[in-house]
C-alpha positions in Angstrom: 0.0 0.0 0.0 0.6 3.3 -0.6 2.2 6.2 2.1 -0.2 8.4 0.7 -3.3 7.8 2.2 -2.2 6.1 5.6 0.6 8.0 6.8 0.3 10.5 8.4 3.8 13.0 8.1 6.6 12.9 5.7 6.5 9.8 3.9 9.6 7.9 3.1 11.8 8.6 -0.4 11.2 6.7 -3.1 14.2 4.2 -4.1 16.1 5.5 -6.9 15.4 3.1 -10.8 17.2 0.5 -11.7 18.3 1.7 -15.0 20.1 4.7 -13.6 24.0 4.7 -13.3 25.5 1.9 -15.5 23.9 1.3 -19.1 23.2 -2.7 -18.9 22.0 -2.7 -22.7 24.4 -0.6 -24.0 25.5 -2.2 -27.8 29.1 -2.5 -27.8 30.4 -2.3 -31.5 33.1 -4.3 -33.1 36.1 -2.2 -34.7 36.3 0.2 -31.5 39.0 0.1 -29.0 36.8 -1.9 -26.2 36.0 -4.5 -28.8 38.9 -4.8 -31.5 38.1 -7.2 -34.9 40.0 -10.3 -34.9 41.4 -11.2 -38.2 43.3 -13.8 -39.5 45.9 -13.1 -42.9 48.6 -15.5 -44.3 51.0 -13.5 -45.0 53.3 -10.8 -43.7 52.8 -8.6 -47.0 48.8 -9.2 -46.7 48.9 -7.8 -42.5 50.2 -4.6 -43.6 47.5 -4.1 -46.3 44.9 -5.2 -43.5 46.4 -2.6 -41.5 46.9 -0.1 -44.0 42.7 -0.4 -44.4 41.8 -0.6 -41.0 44.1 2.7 -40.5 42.0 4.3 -42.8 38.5 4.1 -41.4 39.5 4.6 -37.9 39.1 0.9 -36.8 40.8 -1.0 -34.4 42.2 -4.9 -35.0 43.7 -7.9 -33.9 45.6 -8.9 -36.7 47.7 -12.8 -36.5 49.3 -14.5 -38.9 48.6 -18.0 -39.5 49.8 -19.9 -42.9 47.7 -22.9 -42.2 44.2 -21.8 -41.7 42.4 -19.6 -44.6 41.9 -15.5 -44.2 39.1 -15.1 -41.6 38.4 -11.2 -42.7 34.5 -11.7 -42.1 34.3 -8.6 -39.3 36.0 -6.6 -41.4 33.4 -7.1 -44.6 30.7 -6.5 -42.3 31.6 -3.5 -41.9 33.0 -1.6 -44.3 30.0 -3.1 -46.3 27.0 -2.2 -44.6 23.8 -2.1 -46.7 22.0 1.0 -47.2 18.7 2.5 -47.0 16.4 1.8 -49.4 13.6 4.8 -49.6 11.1 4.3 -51.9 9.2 7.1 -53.4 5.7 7.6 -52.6 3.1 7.6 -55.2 1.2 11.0 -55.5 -2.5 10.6 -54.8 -5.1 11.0 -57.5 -5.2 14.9 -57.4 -1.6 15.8 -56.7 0.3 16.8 -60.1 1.4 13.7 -62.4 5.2 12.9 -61.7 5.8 12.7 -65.4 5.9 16.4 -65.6 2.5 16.7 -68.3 0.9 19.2 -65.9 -2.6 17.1 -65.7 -3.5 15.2 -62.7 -2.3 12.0 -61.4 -6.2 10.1 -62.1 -6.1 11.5 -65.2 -2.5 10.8 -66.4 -0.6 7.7 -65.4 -3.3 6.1 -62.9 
């Protein structure tokens, strides 16, 4: 039950919400300095050209060399190939203007 209706005098503070202080559902995101990309080259010659990119979008890696396994460079294609936004254009309703540009209206036009 409430203070509100049987207390009588200062009623007690409320405790403070959960959520407050430290951010539980914060998304950590790969490439920064808390969570580096791990990646896997062959070669010498290829770690500086994985460094060289990574350099140049401000990214931060973990870069081994390992001749017997195959290039693991899946992080790093995720994200310097992010999909983008598709917007699709509305279609004008049946007395807006026709978007061909003939001047008459839409209903009358290209509906």
């Amino acid at each position: 039950m409430s203070d509100k209706f049987f207390f009588k005098g200062r009623p007690g503070n409320k405790p403070k919400d959960f959520s407050f202080g430290f951010s539980t559902k914060r998304e950590i995101k790969p490439g920064t300095a808390e969570h580096p990309l791990a990646l896997t080259v062959a070669t010498q010659e290829r770690k500086i050209e994985i460094e060289d990119l990574v350099e140049k979008h401000a990214l931060f890696a973990n870069i081994t060399i390992n001749e017997e396994t195959a290039e693991n460079l899946a992080e790093l294609d995720c994200i310097l190939n992010k999909p983008e936004t598709v917007a699709i254009k509305k279609t004008p309703n049946r007395n807006d203007p026709c978007s061909c540009g003939s001047g008459k209206k839409y209903k009358k036009c290209c509906a």
